[in-house]
C-alpha atoms as an extended CHARMM CRD file, in Angstrom:
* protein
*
       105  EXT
         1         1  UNK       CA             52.7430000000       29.9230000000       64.5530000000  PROA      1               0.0000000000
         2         2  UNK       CA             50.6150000000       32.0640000000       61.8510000000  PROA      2               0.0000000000
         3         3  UNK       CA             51.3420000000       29.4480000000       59.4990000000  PROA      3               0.0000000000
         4         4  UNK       CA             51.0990000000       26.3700000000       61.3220000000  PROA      4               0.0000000000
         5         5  UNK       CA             47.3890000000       28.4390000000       61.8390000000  PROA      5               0.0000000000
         6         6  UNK       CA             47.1270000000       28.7300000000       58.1210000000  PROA      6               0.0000000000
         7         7  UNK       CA             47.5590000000       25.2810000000       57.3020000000  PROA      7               0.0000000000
         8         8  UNK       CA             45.1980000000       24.1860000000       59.6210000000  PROA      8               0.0000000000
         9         9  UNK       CA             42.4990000000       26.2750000000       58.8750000000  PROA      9               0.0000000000
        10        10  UNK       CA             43.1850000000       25.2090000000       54.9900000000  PROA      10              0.0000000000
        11        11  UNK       CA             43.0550000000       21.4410000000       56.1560000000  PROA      11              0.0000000000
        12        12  UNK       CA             39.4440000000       22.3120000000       58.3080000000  PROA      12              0.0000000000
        13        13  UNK       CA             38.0450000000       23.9160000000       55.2690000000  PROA      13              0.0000000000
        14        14  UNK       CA             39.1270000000       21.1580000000       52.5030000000  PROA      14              0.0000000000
        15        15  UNK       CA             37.0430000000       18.7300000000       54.8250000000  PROA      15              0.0000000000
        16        16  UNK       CA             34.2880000000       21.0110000000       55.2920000000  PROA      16              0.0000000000
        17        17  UNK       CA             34.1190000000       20.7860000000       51.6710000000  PROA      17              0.0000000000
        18        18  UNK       CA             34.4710000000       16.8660000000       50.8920000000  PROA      18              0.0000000000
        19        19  UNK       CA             32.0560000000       16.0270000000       53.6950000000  PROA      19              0.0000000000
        20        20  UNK       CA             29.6880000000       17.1040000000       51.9570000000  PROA      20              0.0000000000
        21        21  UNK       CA             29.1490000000       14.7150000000       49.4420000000  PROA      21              0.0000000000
        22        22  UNK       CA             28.0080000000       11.2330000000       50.5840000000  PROA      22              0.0000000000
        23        23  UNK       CA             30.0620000000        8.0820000000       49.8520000000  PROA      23              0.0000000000
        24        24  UNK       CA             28.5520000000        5.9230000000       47.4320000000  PROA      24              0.0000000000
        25        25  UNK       CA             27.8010000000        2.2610000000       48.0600000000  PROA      25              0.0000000000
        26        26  UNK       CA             27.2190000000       -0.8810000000       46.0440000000  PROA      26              0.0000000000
        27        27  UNK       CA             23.0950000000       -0.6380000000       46.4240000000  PROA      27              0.0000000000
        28        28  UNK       CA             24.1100000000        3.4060000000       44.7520000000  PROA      28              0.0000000000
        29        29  UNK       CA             25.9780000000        1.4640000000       41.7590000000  PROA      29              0.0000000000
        30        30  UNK       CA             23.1550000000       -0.9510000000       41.7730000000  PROA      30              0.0000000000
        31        31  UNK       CA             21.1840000000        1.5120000000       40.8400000000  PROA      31              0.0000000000
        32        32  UNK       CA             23.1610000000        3.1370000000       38.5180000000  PROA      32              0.0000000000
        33        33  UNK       CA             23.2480000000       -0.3260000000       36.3280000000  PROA      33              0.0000000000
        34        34  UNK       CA             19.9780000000        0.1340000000       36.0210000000  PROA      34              0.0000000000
        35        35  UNK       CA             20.0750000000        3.3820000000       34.7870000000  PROA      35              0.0000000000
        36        36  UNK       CA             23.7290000000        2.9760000000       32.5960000000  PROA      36              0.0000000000
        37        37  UNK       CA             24.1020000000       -0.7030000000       31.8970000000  PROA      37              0.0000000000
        38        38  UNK       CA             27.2510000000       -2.2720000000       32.8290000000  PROA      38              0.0000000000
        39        39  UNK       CA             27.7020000000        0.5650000000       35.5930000000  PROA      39              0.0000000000
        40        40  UNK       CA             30.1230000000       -0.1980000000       37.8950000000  PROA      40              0.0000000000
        41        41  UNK       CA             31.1690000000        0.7700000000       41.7400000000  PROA      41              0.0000000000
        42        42  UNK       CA             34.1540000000        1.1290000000       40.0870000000  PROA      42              0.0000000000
        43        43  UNK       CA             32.8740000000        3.4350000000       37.7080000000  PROA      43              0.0000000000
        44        44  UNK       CA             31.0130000000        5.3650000000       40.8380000000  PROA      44              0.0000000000
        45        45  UNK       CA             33.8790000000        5.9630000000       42.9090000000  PROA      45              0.0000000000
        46        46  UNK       CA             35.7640000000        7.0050000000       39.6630000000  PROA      46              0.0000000000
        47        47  UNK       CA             32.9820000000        9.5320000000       38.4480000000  PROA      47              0.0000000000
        48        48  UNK       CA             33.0300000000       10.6990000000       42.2710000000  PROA      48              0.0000000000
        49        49  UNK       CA             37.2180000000       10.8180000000       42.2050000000  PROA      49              0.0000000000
        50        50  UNK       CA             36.7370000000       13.2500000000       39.0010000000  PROA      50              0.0000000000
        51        51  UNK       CA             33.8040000000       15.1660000000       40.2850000000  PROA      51              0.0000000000
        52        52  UNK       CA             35.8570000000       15.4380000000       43.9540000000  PROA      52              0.0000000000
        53        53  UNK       CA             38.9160000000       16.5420000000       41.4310000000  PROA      53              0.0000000000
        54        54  UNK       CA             37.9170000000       19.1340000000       39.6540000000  PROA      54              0.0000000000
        55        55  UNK       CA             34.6960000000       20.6260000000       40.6630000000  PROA      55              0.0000000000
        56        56  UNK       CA             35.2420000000       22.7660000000       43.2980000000  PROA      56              0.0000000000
        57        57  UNK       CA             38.4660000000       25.1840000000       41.3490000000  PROA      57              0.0000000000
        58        58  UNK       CA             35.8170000000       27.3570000000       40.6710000000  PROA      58              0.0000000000
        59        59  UNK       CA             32.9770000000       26.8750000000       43.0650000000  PROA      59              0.0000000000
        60        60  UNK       CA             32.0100000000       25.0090000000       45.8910000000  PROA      60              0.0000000000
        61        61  UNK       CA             30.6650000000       21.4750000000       45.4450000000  PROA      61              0.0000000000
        62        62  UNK       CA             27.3510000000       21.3000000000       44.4290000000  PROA      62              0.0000000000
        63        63  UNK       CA             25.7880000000       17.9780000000       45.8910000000  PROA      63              0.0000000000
        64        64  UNK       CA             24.1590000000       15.5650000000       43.7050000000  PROA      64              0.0000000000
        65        65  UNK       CA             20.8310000000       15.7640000000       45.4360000000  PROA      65              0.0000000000
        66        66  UNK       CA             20.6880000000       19.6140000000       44.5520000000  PROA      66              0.0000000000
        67        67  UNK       CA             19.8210000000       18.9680000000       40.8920000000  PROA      67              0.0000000000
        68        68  UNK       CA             17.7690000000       16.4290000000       39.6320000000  PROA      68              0.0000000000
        69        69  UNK       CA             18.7510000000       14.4730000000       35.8190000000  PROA      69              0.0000000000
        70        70  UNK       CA             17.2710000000       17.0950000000       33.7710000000  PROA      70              0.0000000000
        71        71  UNK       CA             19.5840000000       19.7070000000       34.8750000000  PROA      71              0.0000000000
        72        72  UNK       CA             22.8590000000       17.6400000000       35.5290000000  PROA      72              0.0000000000
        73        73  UNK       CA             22.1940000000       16.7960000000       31.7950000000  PROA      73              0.0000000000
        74        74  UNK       CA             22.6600000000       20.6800000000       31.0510000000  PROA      74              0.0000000000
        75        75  UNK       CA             25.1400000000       21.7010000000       33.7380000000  PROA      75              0.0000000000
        76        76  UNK       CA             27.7230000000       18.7250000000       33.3750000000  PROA      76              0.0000000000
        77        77  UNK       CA             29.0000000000       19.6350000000       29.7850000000  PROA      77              0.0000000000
        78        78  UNK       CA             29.7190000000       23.2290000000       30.0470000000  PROA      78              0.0000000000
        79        79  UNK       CA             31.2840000000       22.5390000000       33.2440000000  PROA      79              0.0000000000
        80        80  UNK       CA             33.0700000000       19.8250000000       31.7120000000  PROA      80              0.0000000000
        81        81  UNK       CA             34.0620000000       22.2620000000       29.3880000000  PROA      81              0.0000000000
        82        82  UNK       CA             35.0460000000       24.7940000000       32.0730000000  PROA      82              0.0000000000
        83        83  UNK       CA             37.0150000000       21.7800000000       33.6890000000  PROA      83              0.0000000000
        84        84  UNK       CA             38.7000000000       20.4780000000       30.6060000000  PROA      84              0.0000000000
        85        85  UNK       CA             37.6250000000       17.0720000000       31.1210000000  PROA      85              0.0000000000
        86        86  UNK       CA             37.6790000000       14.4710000000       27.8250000000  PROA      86              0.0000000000
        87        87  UNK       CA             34.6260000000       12.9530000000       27.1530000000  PROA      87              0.0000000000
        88        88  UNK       CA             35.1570000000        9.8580000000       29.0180000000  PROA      88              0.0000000000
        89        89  UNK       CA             35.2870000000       12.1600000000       32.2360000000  PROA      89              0.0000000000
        90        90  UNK       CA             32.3560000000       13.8030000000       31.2000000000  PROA      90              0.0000000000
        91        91  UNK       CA             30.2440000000       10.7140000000       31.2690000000  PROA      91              0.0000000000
        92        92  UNK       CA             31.7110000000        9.2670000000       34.7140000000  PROA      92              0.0000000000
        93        93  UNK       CA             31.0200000000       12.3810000000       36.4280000000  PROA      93              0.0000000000
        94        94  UNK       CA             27.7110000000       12.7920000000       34.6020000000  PROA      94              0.0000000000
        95        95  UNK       CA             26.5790000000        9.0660000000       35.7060000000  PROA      95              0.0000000000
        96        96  UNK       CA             27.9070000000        9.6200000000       39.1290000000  PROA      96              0.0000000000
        97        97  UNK       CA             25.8280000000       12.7800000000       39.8210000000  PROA      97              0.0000000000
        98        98  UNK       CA             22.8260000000       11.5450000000       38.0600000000  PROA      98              0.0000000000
        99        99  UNK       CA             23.2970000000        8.4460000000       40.1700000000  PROA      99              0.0000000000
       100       100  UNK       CA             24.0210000000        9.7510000000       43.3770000000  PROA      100             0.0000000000
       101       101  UNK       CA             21.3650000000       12.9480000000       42.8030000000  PROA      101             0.0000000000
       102       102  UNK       CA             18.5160000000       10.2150000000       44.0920000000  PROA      102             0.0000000000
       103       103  UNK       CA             19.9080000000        9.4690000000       47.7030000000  PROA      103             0.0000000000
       104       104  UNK       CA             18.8730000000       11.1180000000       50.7400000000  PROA      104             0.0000000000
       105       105  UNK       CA             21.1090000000       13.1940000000       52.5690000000  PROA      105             0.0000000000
């Protein structure tokens, strides 16, 4: 029983912690092109997939709105760092915060 408890609770909390960051949708990669020519939705949800990944080993997800470009700019490569992500990582989860840090939650 304790464990069946355990594994729920672990389930509850993972969602908890995903829900919090908005899905992204074509007029989000729309705006990204503009930003990072030849930005794609599948370049979004891949930056998001990453970000989703990896950035919450160490902390809790910070949402995109929470920082504006400026400081995603200075956060994203030590954490990349941190995270061990190549540079093509980097970028994808770079574009999808900067992206995503303009929509209203």
């Amino acid at each position: 029983m304790k464990k069946h408890l355990a594994v729920a609770s672990i389930l509850f909390l993972s969602a908890c912690a995903s829900a919090k960051l908005i899905a992204p949708g074509q007029a989000d990669a729309d705006r990204g092109a503009q930003k990072f020519p030849g930005y794609t939705m599948n370049d979004l949800n891949e930056g998001k997939g990453i970000y989703e990944a990896h950035c919450n080993k160490c902390h809790k997800y910070k949402a995109p709105q929470t920082r504006d470009e400026a400081k995603w700019d200075k956060v994203i490569p030590v954490m990349a760092r941190k995270a061990k992500l190549d540079t093509a990582q980097e970028a994808l989860v770079l574009k999808y915060v900067v992206t995503m840090s303009t929509v209203k939650q």
